[in-house]
N, C-alpha and C positions, 0 to 999 in steps of 0.2 A: 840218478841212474843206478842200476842196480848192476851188478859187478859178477857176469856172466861166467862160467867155469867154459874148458871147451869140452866138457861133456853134457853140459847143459844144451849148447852149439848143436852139437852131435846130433842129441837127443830129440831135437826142435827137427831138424831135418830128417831126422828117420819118421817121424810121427807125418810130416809134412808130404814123404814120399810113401808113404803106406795110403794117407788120404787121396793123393791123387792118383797114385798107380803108375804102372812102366807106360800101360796107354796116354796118362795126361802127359809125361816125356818125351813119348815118340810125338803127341801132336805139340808141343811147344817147339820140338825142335823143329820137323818140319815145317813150323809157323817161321821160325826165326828166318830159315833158310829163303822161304817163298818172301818173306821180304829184304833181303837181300838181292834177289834176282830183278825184283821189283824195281828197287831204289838203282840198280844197277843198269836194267836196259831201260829206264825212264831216263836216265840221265846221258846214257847213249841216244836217245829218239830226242832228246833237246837236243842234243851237239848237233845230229844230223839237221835238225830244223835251223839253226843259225847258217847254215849258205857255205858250210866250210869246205 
């Protein structure tokens, strides 16, 4: 394993958000979000299906 500094860290991440830009952000997060709603009212529309 090789014995990372945290500017190496740093460094990996700036390179990493420069490749994919503030737009790959904005679409991750609203990716994250829309499955959150997903997993959310899926599991609300099961509850309602079991007769409760």
């Amino acid at each position: 394993m090789e014995n990372l500094q945290p500017e190496d860290k740093n460094q990996k991440f700036k390179k990493w958000f420069k490749r994919v830009g503030i737009g790959g952000v904005i679409f991750f997060t609203v990716k994250g979000i829309a499955w959150l709603f997903v997993f959310y009212y899926g599991a609300e529309l099961f509850q309602d299906c079991t007769g409760k």
